[in-house]
gemmi code that builds the backbone of each chain (N, CA, C; Angstrom):
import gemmi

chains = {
    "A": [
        ("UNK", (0.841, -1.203, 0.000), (0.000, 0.000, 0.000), (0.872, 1.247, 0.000)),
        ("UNK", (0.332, 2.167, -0.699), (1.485, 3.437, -1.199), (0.950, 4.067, 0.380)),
        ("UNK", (2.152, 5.161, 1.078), (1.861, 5.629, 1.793), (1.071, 7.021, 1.788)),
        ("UNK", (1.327, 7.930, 2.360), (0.949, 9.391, 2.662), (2.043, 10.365, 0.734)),
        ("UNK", (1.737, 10.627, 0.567), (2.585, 11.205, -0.364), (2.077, 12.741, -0.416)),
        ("UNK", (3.501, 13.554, -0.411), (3.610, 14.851, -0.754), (4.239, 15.225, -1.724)),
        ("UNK", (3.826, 16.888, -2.326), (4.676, 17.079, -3.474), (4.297, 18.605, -3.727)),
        ("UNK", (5.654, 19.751, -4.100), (6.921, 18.914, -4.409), (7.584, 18.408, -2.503)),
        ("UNK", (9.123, 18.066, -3.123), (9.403, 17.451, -2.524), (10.629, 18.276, -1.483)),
        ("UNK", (10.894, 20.112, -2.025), (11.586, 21.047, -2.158), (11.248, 21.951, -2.612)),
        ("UNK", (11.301, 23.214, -2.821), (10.495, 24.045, -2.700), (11.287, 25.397, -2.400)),
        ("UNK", (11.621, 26.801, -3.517), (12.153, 27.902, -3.308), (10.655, 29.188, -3.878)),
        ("UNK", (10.812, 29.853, -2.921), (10.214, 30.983, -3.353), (11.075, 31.876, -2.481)),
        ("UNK", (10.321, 33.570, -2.973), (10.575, 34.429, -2.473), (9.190, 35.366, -1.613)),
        ("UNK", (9.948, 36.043, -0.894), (8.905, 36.770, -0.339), (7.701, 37.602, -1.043)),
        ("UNK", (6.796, 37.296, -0.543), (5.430, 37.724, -0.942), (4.973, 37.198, -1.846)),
        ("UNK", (5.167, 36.203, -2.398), (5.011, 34.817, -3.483), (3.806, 33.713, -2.736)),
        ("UNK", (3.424, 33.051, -3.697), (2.308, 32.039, -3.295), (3.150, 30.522, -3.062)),
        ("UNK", (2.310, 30.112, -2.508), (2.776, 28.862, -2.515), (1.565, 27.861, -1.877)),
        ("UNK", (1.614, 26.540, -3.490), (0.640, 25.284, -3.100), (1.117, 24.334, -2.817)),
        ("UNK", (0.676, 23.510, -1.613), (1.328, 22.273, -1.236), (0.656, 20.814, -1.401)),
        ("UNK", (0.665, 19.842, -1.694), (0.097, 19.060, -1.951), (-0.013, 17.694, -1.184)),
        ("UNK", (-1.336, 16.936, -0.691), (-0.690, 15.741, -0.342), (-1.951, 14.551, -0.764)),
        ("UNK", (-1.539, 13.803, -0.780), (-2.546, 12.742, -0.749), (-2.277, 11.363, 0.273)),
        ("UNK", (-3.394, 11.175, 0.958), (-3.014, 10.339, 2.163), (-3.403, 9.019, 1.774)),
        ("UNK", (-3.150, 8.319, 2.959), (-3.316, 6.467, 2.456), (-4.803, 6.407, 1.825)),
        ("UNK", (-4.481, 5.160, 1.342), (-5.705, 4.685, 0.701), (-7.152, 4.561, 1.656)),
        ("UNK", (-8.232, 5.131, 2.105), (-9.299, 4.743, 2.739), (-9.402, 5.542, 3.927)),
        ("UNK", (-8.109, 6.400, 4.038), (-8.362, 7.405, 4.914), (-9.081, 9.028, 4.479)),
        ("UNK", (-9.773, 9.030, 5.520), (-10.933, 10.489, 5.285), (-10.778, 11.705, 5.807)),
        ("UNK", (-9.198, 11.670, 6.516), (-8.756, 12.985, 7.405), (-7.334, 12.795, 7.530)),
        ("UNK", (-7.411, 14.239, 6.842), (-5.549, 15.066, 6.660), (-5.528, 16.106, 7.847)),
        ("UNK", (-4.699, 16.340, 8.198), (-3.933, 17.479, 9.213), (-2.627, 17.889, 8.795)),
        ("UNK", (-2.622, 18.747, 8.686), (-1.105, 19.730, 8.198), (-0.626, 19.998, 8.711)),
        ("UNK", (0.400, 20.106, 9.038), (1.558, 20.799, 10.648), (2.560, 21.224, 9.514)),
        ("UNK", (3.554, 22.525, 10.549), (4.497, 23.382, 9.977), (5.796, 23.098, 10.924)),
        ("UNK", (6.743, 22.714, 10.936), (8.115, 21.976, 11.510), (8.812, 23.010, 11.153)),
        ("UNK", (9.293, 24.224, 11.909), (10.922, 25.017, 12.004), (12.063, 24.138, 12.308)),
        ("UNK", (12.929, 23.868, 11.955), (13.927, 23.282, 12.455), (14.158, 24.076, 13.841)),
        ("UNK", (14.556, 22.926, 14.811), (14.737, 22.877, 15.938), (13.250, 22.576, 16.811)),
        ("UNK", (12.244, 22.439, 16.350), (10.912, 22.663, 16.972), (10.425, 21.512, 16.462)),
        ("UNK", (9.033, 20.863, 17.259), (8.186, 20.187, 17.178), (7.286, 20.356, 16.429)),
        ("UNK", (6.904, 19.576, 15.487), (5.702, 20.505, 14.531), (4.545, 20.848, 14.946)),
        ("UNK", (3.718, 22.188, 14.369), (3.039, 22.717, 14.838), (1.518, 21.995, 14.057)),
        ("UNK", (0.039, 22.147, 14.440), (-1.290, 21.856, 13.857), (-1.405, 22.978, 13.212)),
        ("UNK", (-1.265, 23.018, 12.083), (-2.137, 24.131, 11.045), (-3.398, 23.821, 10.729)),
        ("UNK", (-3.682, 22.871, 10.349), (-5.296, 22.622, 10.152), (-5.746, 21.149, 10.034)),
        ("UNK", (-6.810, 20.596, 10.174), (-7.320, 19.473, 10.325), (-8.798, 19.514, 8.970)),
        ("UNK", (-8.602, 18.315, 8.317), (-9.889, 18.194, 7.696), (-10.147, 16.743, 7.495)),
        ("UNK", (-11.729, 16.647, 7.676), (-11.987, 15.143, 7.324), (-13.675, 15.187, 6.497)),
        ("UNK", (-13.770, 14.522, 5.856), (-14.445, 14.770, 4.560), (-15.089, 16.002, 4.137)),
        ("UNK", (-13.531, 16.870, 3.706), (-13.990, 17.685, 2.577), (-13.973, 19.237, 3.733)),
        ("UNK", (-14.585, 18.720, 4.963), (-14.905, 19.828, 5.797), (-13.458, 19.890, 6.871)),
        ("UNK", (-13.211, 21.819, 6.842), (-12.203, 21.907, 8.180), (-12.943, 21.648, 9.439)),
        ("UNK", (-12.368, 20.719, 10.118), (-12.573, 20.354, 11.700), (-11.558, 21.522, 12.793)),
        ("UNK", (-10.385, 21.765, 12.166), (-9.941, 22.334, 13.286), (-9.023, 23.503, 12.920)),
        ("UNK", (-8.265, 24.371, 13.233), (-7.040, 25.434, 12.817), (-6.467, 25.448, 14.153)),
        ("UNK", (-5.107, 25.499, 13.807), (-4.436, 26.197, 14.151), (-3.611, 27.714, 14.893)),
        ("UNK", (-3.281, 28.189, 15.587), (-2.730, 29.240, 15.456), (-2.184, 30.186, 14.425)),
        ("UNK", (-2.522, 29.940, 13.270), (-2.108, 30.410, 12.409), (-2.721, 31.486, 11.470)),
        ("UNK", (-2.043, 32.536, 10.592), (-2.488, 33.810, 10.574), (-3.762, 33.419, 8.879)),
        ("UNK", (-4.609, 33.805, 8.212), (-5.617, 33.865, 7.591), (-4.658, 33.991, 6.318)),
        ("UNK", (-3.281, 33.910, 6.496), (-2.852, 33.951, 4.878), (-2.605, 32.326, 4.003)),
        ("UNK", (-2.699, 31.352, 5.845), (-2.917, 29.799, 5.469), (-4.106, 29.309, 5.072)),
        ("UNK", (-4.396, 28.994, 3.774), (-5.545, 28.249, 3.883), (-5.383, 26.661, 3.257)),
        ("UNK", (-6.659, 26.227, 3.428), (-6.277, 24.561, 2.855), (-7.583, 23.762, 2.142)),
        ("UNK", (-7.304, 23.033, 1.789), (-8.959, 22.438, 1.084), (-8.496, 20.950, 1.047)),
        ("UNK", (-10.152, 20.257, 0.793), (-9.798, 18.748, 0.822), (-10.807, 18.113, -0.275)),
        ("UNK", (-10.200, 17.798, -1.111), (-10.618, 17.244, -2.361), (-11.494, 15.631, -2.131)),
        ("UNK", (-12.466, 15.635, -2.937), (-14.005, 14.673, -3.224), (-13.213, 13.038, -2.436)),
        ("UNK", (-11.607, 12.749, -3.484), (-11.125, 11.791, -3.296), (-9.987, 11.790, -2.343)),
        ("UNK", (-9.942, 13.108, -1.102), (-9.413, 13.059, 0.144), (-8.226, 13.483, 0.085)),
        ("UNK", (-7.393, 13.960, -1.294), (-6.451, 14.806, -1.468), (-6.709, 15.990, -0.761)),
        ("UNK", (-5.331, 16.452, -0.145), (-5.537, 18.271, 0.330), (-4.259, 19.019, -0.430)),
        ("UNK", (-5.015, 20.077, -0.616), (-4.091, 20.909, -0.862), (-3.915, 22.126, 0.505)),
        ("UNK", (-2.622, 22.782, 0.613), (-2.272, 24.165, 1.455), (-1.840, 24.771, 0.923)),
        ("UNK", (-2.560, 26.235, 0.892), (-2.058, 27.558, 0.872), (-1.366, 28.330, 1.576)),
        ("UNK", (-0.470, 28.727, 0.713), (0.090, 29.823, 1.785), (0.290, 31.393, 0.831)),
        ("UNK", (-0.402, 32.311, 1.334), (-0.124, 33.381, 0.613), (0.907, 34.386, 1.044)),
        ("UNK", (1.529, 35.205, 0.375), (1.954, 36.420, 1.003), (3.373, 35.770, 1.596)),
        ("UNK", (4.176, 35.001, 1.377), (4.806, 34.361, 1.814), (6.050, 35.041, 2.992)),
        ("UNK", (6.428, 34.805, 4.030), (7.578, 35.858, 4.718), (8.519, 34.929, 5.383)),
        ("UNK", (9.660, 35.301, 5.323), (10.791, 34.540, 5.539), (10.284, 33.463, 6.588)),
        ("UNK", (9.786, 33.710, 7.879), (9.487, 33.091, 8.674), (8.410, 31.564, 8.310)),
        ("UNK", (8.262, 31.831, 7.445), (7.180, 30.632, 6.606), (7.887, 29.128, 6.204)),
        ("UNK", (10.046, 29.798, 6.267), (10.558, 28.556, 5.809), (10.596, 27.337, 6.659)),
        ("UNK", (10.144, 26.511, 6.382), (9.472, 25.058, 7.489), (9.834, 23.844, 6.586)),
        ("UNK", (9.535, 22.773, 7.178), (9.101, 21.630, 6.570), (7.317, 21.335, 6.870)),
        ("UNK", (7.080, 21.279, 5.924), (5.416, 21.128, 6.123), (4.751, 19.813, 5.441)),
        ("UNK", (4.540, 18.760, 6.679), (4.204, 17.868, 6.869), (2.305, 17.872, 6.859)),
        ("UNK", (2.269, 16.804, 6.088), (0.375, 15.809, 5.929), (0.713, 15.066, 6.515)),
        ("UNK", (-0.419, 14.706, 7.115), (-0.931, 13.725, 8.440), (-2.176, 12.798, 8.276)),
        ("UNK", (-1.947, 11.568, 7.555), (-3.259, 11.209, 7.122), (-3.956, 10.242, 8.293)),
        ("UNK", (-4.957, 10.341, 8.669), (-5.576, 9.938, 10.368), (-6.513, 8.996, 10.037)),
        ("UNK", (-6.164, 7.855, 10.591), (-7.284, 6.665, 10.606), (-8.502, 7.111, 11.031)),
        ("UNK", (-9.739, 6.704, 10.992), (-10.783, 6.332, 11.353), (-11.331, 7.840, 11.099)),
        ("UNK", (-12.018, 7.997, 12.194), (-13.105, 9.431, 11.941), (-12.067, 10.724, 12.123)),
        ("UNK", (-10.841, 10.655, 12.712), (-9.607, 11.504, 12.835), (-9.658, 11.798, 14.140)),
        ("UNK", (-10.296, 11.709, 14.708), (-10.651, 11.622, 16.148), (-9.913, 10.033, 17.024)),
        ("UNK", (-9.175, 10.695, 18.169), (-7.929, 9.488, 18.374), (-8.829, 9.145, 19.946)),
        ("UNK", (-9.671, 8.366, 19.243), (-10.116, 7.754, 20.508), (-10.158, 6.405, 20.830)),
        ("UNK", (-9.515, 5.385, 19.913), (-9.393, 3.846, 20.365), (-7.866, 3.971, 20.315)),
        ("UNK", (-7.674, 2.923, 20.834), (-6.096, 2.797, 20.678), (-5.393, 2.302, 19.028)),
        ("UNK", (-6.572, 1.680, 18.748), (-6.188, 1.888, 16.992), (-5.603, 3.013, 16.077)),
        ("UNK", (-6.659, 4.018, 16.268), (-6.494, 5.382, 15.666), (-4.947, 6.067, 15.948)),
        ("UNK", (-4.777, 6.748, 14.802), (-3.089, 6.846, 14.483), (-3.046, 8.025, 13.506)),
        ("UNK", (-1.810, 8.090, 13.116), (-1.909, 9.175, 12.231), (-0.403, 8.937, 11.895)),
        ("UNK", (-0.402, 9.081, 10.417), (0.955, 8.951, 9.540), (1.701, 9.697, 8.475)),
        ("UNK", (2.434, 10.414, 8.775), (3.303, 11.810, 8.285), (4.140, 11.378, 6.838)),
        ("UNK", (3.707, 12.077, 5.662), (4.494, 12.108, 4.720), (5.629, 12.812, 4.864)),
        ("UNK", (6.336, 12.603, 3.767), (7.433, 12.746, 3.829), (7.995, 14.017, 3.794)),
        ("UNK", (7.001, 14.981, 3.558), (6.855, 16.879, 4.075), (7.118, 17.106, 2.822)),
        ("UNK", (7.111, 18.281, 2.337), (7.655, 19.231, 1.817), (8.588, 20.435, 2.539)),
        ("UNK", (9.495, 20.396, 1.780), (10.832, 21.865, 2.482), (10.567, 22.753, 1.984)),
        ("UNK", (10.213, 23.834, 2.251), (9.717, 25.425, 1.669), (11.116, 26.168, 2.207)),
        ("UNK", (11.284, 26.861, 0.721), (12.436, 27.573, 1.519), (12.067, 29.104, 1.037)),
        ("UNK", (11.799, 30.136, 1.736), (11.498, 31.632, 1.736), (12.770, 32.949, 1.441)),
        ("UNK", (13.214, 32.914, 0.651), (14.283, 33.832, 0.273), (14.332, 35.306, 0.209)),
    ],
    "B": [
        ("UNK", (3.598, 28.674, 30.412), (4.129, 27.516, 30.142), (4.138, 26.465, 28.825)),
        ("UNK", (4.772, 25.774, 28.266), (4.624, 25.484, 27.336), (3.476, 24.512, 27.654)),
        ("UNK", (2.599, 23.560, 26.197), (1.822, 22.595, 26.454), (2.876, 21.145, 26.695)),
        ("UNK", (3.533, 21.065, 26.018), (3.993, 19.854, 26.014), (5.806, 19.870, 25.713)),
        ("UNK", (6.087, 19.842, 27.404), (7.491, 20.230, 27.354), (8.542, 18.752, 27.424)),
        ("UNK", (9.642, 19.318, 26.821), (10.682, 17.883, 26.957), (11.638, 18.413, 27.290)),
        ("UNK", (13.179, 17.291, 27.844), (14.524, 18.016, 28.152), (14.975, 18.425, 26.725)),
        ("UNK", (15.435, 18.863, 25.549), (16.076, 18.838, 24.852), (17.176, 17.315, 24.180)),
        ("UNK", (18.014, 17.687, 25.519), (19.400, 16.462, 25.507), (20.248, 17.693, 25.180)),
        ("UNK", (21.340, 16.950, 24.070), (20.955, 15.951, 24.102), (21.121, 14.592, 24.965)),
        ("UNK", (20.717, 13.337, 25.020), (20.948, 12.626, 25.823), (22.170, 11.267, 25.331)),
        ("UNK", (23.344, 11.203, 25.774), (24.893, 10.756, 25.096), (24.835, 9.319, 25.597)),
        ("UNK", (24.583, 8.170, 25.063), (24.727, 6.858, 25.922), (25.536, 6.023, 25.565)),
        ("UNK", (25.932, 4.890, 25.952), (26.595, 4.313, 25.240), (25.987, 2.857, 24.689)),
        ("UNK", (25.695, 2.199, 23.576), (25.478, 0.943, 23.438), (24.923, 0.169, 24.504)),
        ("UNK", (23.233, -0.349, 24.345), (23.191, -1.375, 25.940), (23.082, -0.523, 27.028)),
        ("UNK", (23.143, 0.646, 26.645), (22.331, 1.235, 28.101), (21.370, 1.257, 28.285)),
        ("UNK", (20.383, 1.780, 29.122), (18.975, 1.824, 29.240), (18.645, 3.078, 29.285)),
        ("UNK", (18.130, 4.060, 28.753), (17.637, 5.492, 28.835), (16.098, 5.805, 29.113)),
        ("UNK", (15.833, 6.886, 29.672), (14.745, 7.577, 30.218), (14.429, 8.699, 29.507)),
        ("UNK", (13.666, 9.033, 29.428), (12.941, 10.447, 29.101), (11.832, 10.702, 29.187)),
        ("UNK", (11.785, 11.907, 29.899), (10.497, 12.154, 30.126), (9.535, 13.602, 29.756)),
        ("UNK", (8.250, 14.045, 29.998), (7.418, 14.776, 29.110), (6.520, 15.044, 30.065)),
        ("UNK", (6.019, 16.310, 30.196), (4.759, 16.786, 30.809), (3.876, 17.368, 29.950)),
        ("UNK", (2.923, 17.584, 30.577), (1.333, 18.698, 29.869), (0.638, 19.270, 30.642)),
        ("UNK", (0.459, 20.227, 30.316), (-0.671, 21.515, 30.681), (-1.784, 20.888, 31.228)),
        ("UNK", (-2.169, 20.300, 29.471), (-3.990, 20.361, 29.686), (-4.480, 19.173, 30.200)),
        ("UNK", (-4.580, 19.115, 31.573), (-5.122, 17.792, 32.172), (-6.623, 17.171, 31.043)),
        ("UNK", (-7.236, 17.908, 30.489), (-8.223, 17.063, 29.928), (-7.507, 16.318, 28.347)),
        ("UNK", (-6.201, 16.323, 28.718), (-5.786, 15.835, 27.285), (-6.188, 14.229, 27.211)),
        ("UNK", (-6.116, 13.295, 26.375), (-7.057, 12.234, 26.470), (-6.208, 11.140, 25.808)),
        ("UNK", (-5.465, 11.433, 24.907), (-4.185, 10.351, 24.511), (-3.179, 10.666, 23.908)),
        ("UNK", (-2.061, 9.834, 23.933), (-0.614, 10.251, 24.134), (0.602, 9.051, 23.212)),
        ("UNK", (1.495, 9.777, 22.643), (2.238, 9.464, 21.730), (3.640, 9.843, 22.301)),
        ("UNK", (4.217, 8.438, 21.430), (5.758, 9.238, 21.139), (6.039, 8.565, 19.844)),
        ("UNK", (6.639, 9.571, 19.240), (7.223, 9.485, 17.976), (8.246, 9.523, 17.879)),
        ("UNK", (9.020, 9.105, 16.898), (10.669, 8.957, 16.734), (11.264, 9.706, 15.053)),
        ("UNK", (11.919, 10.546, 15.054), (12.212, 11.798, 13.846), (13.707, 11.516, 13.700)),
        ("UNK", (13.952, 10.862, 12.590), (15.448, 10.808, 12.498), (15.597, 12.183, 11.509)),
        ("UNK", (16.925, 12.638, 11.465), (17.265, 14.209, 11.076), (16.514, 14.284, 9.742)),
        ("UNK", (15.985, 15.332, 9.631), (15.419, 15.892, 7.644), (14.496, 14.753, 7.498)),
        ("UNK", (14.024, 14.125, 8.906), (13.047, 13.049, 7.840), (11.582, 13.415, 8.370)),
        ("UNK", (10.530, 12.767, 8.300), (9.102, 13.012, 8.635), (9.172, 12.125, 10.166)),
        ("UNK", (8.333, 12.535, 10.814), (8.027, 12.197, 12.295), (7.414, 10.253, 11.836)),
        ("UNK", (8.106, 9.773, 12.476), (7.508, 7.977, 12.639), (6.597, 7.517, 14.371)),
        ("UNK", (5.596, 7.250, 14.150), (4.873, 6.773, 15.329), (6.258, 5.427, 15.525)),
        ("UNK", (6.228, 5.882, 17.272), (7.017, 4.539, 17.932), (5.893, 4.196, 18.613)),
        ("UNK", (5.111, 4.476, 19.605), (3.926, 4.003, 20.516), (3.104, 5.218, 20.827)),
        ("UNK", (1.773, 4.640, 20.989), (0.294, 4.960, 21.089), (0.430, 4.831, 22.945)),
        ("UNK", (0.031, 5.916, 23.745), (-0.060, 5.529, 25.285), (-1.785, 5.982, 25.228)),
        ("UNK", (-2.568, 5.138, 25.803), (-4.090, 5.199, 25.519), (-4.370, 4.964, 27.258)),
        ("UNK", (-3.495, 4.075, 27.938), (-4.508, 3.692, 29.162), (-3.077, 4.059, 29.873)),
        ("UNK", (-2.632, 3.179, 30.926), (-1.545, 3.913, 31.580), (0.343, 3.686, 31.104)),
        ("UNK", (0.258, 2.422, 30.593), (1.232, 2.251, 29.716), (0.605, 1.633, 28.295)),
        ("UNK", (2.250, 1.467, 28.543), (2.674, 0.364, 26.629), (3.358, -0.076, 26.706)),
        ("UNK", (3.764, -1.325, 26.456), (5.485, -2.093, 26.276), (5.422, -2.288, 24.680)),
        ("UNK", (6.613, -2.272, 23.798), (6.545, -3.160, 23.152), (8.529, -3.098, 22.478)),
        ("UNK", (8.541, -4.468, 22.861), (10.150, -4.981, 22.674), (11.112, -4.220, 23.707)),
        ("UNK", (11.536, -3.525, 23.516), (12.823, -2.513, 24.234), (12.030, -0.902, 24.906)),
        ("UNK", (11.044, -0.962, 24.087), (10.595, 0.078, 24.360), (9.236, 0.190, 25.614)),
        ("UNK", (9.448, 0.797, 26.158), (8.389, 1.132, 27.621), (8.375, 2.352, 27.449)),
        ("UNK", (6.716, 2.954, 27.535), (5.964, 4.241, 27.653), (4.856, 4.196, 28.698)),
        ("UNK", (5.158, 4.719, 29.865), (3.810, 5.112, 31.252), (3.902, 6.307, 31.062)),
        ("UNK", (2.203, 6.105, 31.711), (1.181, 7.523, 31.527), (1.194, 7.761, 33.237)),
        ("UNK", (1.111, 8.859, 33.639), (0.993, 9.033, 34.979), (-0.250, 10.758, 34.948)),
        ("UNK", (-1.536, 10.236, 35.029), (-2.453, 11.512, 34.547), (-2.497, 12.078, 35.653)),
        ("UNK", (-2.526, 12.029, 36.738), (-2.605, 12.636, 38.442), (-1.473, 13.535, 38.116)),
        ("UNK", (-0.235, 13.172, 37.684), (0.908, 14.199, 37.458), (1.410, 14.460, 36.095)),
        ("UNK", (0.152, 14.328, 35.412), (0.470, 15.353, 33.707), (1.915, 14.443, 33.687)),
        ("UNK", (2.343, 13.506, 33.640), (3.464, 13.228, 32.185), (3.576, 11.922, 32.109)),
        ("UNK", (4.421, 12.011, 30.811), (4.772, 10.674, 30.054), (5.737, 10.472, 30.023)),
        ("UNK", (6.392, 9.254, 30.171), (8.102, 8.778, 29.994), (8.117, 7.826, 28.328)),
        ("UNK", (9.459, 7.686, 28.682), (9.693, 6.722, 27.766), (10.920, 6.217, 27.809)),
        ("UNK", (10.940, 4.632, 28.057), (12.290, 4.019, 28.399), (12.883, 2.897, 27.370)),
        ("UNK", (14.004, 3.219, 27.003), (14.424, 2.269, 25.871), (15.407, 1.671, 26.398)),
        ("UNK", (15.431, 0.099, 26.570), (16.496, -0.930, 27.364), (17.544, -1.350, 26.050)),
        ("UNK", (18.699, -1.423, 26.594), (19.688, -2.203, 25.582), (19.837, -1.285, 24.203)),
        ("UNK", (20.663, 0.177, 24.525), (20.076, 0.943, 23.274), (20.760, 0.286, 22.588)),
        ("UNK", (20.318, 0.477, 21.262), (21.214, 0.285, 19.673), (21.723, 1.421, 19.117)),
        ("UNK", (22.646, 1.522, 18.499), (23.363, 2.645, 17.531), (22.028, 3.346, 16.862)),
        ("UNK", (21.430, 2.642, 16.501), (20.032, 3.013, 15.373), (18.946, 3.739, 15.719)),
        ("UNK", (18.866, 3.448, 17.516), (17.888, 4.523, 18.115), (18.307, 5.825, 18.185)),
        ("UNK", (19.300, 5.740, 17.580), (19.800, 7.924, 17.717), (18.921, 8.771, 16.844)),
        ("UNK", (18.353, 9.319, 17.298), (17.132, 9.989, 16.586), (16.760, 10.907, 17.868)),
        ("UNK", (15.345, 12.198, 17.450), (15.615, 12.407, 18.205), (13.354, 12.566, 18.676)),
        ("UNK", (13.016, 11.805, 19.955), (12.283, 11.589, 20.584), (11.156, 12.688, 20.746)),
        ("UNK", (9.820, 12.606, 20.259), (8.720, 14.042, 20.184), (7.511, 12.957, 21.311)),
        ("UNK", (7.394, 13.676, 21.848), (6.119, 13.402, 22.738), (5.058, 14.607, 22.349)),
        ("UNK", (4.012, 13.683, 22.388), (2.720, 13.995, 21.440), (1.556, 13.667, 22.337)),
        ("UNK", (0.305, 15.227, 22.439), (-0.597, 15.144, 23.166), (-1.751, 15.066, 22.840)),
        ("UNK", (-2.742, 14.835, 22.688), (-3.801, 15.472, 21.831), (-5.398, 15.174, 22.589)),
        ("UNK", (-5.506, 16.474, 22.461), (-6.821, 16.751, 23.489), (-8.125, 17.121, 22.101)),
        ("UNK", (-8.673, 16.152, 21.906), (-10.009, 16.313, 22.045), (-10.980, 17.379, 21.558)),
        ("UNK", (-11.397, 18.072, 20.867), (-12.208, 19.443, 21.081), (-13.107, 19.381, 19.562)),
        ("UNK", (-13.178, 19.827, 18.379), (-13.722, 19.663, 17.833), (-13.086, 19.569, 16.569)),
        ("UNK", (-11.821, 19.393, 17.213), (-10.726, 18.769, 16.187), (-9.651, 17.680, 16.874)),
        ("UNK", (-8.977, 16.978, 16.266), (-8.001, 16.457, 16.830), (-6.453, 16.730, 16.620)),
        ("UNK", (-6.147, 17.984, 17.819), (-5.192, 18.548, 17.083), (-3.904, 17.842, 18.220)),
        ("UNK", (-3.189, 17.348, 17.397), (-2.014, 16.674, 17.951), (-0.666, 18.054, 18.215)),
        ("UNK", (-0.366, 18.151, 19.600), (0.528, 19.092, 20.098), (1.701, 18.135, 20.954)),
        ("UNK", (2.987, 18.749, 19.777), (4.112, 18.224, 20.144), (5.080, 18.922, 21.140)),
        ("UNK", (5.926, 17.939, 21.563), (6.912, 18.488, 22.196), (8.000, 19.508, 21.379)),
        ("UNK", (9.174, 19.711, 21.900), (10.149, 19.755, 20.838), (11.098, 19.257, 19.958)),
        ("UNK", (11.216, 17.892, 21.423), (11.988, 16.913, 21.194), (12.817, 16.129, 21.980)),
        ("UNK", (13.286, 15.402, 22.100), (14.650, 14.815, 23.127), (15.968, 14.110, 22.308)),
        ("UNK", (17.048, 14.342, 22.321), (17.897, 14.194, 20.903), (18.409, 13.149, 22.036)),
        ("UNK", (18.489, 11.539, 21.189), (19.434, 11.112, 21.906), (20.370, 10.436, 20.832)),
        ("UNK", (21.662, 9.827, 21.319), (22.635, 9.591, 20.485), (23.104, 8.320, 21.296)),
        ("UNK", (23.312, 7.979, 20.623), (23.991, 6.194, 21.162), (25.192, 6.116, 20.613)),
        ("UNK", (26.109, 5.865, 21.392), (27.496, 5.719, 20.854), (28.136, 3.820, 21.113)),
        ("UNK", (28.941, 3.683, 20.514), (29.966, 2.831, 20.331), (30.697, 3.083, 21.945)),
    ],
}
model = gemmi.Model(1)
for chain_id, residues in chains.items():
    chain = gemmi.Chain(chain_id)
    for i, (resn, *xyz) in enumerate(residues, 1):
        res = gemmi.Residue()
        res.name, res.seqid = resn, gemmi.SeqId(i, " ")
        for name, pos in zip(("N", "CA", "C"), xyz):
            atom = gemmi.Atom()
            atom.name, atom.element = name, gemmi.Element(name[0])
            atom.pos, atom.b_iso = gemmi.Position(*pos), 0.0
            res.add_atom(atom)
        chain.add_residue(res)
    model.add_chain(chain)
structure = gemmi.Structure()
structure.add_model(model)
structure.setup_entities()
């Protein structure tokens, strides 16, 4: 079974530039979560979605946005881009309803994308 | 205070030791608990799920202690291969399931 996949895989822009991120999660799962990783730091929750609809945000400022496609692909936005934006930005594709309430339920991190803000 | 704090490290062992680390939280209504394992430039890997008060599995031991907000995690007989570096993971519940990490615990296993 193919895993979580992101793309690209690297990533240069400059300030005040757009930027789309892409992921598609395992097969049969119905909820992505996005987190933003600074080096040296723990990654952060940018947003949560599970069919189609956002469940949750983040701390994060209104220039992030994200969507979740019919067949459970998400895409993230990021507009307006500012140095501080350079991260690794990790999909999170979440078993069951995305809600971690059996000991089953899990959640499994592609392989990120590196944004780098120049 | 932070939500979900760790020592840094990093933590220096040698081969076959046994190491500790440990993790607190804020939000007492948090409801289940992770640790993950991040080797450098790579994506975060689930090591264990803590749901009730522990977990064993092989080398690895994770207790929950909810009366005093934290989580450990003990790895017996390290290997060279466990050098990576350790995220404890909280996630409370609300109308999302938003998973809040530590920063990390770097440990290194030496020869």
């Amino acid at each position: 079974d193919a895993g979580v996949t992101q793309s690209p895989t690297h990533l240069i822009k400059t300030r005040g530039q757009h930027v789309t991120l892409r992921c598609s999660p395992i097969s049969g799962h119905k909820s992505v979560s996005w987190y933003q990783q600074v080096l040296g730091q723990g990654p952060q929750f940018i947003f949560q979605y599970y069919e189609k609809e956002e469940r949750g945000r983040g701390n994060f400022p209104d220039r992030f946005s994200a969507r979740q496609f019919p067949n459970y692909s998400s895409e993230l936005n990021v507009n307006a881009l500012l140095l501080g934006d350079s991260a690794l930005y990790l999909c999170a594709s979440v078993t069951g309803t995305g809600f971690f309430t059996t000991s089953t339920d899990t959640q499994y991190f592609g392989p990120g994308t590196r944004l780098t803000v120049l | 205070r932070k939500e979900v704090e760790q020592d840094p490290g990093p933590f220096n062992v040698p081969e076959g030791a046994t190491v500790a680390f440990n993790c607190t939280y804020s939000n007492s209504a948090s409801q289940s608990f992770f640790w993950y394992r991040q080797d450098c430039r790579k994506e975060p890997k689930l090591l264990m799920s803590v749901y009730s008060s522990g977990n064993e599995d092989g080398r690895f031991t994770a207790q929950l202690n909810r009366a005093s907000q934290y989580i450990s995690l003990l790895i017996r007989d390290s290997k060279l291969s466990d050098s990576a570096t350790y995220l404890c993971v909280v996630n409370y519940t609300g109308t999302a399931s938003k998973l809040t990490f530590g920063t990390g615990t770097r440990l290194q296993v030496t020869l």
